[in-house]
C-alpha positions in Angstrom: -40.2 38.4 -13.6 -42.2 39.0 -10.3 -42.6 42.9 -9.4 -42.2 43.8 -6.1 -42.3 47.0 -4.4 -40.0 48.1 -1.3 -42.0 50.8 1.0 -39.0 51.8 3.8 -37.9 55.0 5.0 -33.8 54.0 5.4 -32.6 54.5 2.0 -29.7 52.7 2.9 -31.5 49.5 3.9 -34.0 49.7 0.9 -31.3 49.6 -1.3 -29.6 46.5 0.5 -33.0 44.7 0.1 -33.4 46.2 -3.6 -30.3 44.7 -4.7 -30.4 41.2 -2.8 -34.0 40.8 -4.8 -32.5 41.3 -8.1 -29.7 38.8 -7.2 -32.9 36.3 -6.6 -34.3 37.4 -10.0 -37.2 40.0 -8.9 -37.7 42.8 -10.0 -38.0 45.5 -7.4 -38.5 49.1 -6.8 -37.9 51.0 -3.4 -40.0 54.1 -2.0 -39.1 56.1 1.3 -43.4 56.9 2.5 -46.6 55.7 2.7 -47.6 58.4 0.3 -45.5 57.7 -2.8 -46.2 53.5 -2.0 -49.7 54.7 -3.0 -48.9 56.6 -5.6 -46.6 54.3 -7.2 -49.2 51.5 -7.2 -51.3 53.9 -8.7 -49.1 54.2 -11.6 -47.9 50.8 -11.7 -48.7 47.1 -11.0 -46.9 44.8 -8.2 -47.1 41.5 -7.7 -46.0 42.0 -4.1 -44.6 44.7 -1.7 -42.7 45.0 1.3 -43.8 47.5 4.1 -41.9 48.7 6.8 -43.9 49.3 10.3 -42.4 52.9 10.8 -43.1 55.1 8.2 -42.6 59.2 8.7 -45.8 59.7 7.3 -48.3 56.5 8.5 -48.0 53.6 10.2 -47.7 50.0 8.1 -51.7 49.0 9.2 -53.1 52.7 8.0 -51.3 52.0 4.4 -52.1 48.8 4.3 -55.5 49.7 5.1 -55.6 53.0 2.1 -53.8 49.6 -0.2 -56.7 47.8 0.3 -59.3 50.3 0.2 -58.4 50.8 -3.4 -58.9 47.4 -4.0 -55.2 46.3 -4.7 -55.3 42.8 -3.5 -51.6 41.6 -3.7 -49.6 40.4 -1.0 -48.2 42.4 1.5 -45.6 41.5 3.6 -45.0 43.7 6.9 -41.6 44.5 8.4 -41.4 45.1 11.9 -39.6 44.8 15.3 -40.3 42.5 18.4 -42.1 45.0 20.2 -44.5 45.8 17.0 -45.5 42.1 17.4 -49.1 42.7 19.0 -49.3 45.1 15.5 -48.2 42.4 13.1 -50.7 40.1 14.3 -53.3 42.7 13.5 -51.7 43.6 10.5 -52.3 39.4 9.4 -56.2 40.0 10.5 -56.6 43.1 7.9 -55.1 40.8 5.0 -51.4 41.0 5.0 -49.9 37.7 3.9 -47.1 37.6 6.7 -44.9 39.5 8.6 -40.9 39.8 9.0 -39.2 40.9 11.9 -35.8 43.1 11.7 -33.3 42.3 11.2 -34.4 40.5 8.6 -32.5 37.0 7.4 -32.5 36.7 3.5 -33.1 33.2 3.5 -36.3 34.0 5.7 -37.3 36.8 3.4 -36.6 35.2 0.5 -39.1 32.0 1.5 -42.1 34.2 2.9 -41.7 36.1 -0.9 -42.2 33.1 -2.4 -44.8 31.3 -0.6 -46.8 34.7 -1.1 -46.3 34.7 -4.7 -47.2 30.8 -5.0 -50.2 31.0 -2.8 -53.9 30.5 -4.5 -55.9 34.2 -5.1 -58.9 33.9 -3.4 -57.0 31.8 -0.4 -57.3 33.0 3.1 -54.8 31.7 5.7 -55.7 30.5 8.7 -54.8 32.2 11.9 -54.1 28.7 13.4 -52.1 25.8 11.3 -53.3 22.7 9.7 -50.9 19.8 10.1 -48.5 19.1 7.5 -47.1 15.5 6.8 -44.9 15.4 9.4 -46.7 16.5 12.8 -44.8 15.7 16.1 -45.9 12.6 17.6 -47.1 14.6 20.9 -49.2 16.1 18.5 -52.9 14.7 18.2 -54.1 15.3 14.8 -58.0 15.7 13.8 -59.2 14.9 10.5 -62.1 15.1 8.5 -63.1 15.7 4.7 -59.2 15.6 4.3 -58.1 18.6 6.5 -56.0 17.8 9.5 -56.2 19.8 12.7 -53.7 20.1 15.8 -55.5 19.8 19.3 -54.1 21.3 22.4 -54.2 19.1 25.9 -55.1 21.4 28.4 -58.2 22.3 30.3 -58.6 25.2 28.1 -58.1 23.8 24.7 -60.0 20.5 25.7 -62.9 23.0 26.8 -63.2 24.3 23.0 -62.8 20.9 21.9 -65.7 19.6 23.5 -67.9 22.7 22.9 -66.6 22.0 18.9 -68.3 18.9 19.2 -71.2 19.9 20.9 -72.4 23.0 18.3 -70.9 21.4 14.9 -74.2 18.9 14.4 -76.7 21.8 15.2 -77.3 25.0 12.8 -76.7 27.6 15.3 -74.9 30.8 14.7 -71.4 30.5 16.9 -69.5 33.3 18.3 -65.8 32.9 19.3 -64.2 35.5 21.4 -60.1 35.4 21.8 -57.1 37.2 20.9 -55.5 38.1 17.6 -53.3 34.7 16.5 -55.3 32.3 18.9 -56.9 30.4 16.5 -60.1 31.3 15.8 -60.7 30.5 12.5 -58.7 27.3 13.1 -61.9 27.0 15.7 -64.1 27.7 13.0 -63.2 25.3 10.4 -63.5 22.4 12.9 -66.9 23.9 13.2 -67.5 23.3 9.8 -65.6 20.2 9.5 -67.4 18.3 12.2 -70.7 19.6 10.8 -73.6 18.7 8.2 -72.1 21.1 6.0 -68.7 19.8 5.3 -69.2 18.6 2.0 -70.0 22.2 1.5 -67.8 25.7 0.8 -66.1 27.1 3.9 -65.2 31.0 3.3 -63.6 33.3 5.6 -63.9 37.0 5.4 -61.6 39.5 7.2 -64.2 42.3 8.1 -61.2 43.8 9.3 -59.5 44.5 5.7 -62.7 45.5 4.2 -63.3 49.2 3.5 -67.3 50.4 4.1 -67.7 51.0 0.3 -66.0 47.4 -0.5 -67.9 45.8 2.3 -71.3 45.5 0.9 -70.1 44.1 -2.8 -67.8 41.8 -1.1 -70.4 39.8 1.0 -73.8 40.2 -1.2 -71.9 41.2 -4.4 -73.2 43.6 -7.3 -74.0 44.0 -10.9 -72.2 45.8 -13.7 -72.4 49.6 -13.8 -74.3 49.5 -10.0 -71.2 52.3 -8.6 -67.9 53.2 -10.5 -65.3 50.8 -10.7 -68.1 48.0 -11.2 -67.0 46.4 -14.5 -68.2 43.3 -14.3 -71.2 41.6 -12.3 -69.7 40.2 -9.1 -70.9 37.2 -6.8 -71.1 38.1 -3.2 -69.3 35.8 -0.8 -73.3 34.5 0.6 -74.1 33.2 -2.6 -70.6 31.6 -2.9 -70.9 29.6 0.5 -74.2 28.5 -0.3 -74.9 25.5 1.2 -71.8 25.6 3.7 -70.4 28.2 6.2 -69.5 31.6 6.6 -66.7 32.5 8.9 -66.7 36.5 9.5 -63.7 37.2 11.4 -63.4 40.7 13.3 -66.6 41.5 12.9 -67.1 44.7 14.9 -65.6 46.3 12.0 -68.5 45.9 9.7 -70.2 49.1 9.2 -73.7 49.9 10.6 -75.5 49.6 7.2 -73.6 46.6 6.4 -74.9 45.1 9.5 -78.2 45.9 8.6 -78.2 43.9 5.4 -75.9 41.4 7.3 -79.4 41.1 10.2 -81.7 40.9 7.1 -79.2 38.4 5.6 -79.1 35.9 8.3 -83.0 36.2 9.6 -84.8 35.8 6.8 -81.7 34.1 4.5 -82.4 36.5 1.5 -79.5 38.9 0.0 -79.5 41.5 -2.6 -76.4 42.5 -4.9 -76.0 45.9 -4.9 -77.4 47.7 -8.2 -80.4 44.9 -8.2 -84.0 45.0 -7.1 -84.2 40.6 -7.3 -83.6 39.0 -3.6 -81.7 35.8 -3.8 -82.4 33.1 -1.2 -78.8 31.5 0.7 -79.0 29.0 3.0 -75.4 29.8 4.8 -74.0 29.0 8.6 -72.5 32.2 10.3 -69.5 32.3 12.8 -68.5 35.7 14.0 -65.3 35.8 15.2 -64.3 39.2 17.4 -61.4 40.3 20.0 -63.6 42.3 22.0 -66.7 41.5 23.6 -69.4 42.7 20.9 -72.0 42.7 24.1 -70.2 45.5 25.2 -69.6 47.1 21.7 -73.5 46.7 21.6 -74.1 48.5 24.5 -72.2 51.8 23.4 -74.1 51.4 20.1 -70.9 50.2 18.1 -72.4 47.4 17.2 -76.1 46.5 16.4 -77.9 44.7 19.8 -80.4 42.8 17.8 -77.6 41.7 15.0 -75.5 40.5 18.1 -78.2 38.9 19.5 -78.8 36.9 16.7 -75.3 35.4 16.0 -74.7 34.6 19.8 -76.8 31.6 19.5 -73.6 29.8 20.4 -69.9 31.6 22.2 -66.8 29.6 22.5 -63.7 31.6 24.1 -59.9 30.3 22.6 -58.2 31.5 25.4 -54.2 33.3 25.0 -51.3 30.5 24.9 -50.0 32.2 27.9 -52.7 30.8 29.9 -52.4 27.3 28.1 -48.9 26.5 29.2 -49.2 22.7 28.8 -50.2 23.4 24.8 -46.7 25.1 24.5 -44.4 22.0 24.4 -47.9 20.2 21.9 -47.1 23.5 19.2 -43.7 23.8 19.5 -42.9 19.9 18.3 -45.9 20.6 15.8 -44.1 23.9 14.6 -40.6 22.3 14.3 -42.5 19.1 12.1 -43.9 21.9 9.6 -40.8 23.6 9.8 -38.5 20.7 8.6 -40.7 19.6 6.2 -41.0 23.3 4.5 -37.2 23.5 4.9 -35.9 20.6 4.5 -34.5 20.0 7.6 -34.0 17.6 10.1 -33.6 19.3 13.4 -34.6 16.8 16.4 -36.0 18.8 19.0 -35.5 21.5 21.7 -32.9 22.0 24.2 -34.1 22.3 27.6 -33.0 25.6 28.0 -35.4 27.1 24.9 -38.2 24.7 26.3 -38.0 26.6 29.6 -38.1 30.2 27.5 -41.0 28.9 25.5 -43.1 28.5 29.0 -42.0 31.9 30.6 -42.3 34.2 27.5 -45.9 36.0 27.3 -46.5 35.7 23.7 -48.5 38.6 23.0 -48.7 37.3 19.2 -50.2 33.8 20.5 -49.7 30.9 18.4 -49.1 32.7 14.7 -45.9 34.4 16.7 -45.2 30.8 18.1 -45.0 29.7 14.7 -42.7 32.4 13.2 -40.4 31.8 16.3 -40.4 28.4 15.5 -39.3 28.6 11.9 -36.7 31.3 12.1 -35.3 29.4 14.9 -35.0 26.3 12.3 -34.0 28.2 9.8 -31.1 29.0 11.9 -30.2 25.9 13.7 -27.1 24.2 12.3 -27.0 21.4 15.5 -29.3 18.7 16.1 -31.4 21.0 18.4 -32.8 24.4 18.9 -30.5 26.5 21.1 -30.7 29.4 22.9 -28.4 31.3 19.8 -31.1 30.9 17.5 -34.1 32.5 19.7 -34.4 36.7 19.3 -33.4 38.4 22.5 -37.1 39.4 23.0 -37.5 36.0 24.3 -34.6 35.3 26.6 -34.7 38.5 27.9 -38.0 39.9 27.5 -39.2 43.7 27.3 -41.8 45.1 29.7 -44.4 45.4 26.4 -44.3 41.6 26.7 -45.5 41.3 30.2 -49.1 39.8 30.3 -48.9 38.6 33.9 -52.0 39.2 36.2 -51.3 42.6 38.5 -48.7 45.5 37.7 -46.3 45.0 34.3 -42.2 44.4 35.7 -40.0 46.1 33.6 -36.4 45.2 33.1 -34.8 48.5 32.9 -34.0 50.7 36.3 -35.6 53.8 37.2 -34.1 56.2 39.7 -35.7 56.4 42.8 -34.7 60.1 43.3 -35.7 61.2 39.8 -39.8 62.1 40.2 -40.4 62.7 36.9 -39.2 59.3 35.8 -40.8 57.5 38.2 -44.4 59.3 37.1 -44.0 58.4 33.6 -43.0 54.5 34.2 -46.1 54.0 36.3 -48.3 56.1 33.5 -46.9 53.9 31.0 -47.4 50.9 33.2 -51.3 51.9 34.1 -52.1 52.4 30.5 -49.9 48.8 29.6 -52.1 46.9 32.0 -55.2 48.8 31.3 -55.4 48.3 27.7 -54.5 44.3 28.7 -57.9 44.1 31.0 -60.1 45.6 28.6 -58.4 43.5 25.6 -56.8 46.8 23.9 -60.0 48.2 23.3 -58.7 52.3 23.5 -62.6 53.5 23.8 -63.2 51.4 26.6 -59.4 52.0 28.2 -60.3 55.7 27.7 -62.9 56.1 29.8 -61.5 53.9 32.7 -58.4 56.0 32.6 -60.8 59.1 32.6 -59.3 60.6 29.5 -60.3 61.1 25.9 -59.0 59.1 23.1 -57.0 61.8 21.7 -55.0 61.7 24.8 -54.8 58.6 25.2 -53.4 57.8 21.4 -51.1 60.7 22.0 -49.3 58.8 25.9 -49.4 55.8 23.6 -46.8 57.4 21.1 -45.0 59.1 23.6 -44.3 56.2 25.8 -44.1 53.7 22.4 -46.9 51.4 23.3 -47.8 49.2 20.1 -51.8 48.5 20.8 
């Protein structure tokens, strides 16, 4: 009987979910903080847990982040609201299997559980999907070495396309810059696919989820007895793509001494376990994948110039769906194909009501968000077609957190003109909104344009309830 572990601070609602999982035949446990999730794992073992966004203690990404850092590798499964979705994207980048946004359905819930309990150990998801057996017929499908890929038709996506098929053949070191959810390791395994190497492994790394101590074993590996908790001799990730490629997603996250070995690693195609004094040659392809722009991360000294140097033999941008409108009708058919086929359903289409949603909404969770929309929204459907009844209100009437537009965020609700102190706050909140969006949410760099320190600028972020 599958374990699984509810981390939520309504007792009420933890209970709720407690009971329906026992109905299903799991067996679960509730908890009310972050603190006693981890000390509950420490006691006992799960096979999954649920975690709630809002804790009274820590957020959902700082104890998923302390989960992982002790090396407890089971699926998590965030809960959140619309305006957390920027968060649950990110959440997906530091190794959370999915995310579920409240009010939950059960027959939602109870599907994600399962597909996270069903899924292979050691298998990484990609940000975007590979086509299923029934992809729409606007859809144009890639294949090769068995893997089928979803192409976009505008300018944008036919850009990436075409630079795909211009580095794959070569051995350079590629670089791909975008957003959370855009697909960029969806980028990278065409990389890899269309290359010399396809016969070959292709393993993806969230830097992101990786803790500084855990980084070095995980991507050169170690021997037995080499720190404490080494039981066993483990092979580092390099040795295991031997021969193929190496996708390193968020890679501004790896530590400075990491990056060191990481230089040495790539130059001279030599890696060391940890606890050994024997080099061991790899002959491995790397693609970095990063939100921010590591030239800049270089040039504050967050990232290593010479290691950035090396990897951006090659950069290819994925740019945000809300600046590929024409892709949006290409995903959303492709969506609703996977969609039927995981739930056996047969909706036909969209009415043109939800197409025209689907073009105006920002989303700020690109196409993994697209996705989840997509699927609840079948999941809900009892008609032929997707209606406006089955999209969350986030969509058809959307927030101000959601506004991505070029020039000063609108927000939907009124602010008196006579009241001063209201006004002040909106357009703070609304500078600090469309700053963050410029510099890609990175809060050093947003800092210092704003002219105030990070402390400040983490504490206007929680009193105004920006998710960055």
């Amino acid at each position: 009987m599958p374990k699984i572990l509810i981390v939520d601070d309504d007792p009420s609602f933890g209970l709720m979910l407690k009971k329906f999982l026992e109905k299903k035949g799991f067996e679960a446990n509730e908890v009310l903080t972050g603190k006693s999730c981890l000390e509950k794992m420490a006691e006992e073992s799960f096979d999954l847990a649920l975690l709630d966004f809002r804790l009274p203690d820590m957020d959902g990404l700082d104890l998923l982040k302390a989960i992982r850092q002790k090396n407890i590798q089971i699926p998590i499964i965030l809960m959140t609201s619309y305006a957390n979705i920027r968060t649950a994207v990110k959440a997906i980048q530091m190794g959370a299997f999915e995310y579920l946004v409240k009010p939950i359905n059960p027959d939602e819930t109870l599907l994600l559980i399962k597909q996270a309990l069903n899924q292979p150990k050691e298998t990484k998801k990609s940000e975007a999907p590979e086509t299923d057996k029934g992809s729409a017929e606007k859809s144009k499908p890639v294949s090769k070495g068995g893997i089928k890929f979803i192409e976009g038709i505008s300018n944008e996506s036919t850009e990436v396309i075409k630079y795909i098929d211009l580095v794959a053949p070569t051995s350079l070191s590629v670089i791909i810059l975008g957003e959370s959810g855009t697909g960029k390791e969806y980028v990278s395994r065409m990389i890899h696919q269309k290359s010399k190497r396809a016969d070959k492994p292709f393993i993806a790394i969230d830097c992101g989820a990786l803790s500084e101590e855990l980084a070095g074993s995980e991507l050169f590996g170690h021997l037995k007895g080499s720190f404490t908790g080494a039981v066993t001799d483990k092979t580092g990730q390099f040795q295991a793509a031997n021969g193929g490629t190496l996708f390193l997603d968020e890679i501004g996250n790896l530590s400075y001494e990491v990056q060191v070995k990481l230089l040495r690693a790539i130059q001279e195609g030599m890696v060391r376990k940890i606890g050994s004094n024997k080099d061991e040659a790899v002959d491995v392809r790397i693609i970095a994948a990063t939100n921010e722009e590591l030239s800049d991360a270089a040039k504050r000294g967050d990232f290593r110039e010479d290691l950035y140097h090396r990897l951006n033999e090659f950069k290819i941008e994925v740019s945000p769906l809300r600046k590929r409108k024409e892709d949006i009708q290409v995903f959303a058919d492709h969506f609703l194909a996977q969609s039927n086929n995981e739930l056996d359903k047969k909706i036909k289409g969209f009415t043109p009501e939800v197409k025209k949603y689907f073009q105006e909404y920002s989303w700020p969770g690109n196409l993994r968000e697209f996705k989840n929309i997509v699927r609840r929204a079948v999941l809900l459907s009892t008609g032929d077609y997707i209606g406006q009844e089955s999209l969350p209100e986030e969509i058809t009437n959307p927030i101000v957190e959601d506004s991505f537009d070029e020039g000063t965020p609108q927000s939907s609700s009124s602010v008196s003109t006579n009241n001063l102190k209201e006004m002040i706050e909106k357009n703070e909140r609304e500078t600090i909104v469309r700053t963050l969006e410029q510099v890609k949410y990175n809060k050093s760099k947003a800092a210092r344009i704003l002219n105030i320190d990070r402390k400040t600028l983490y504490n206007k972020l929680k009193q105004y309830g920006i998710d960055a």
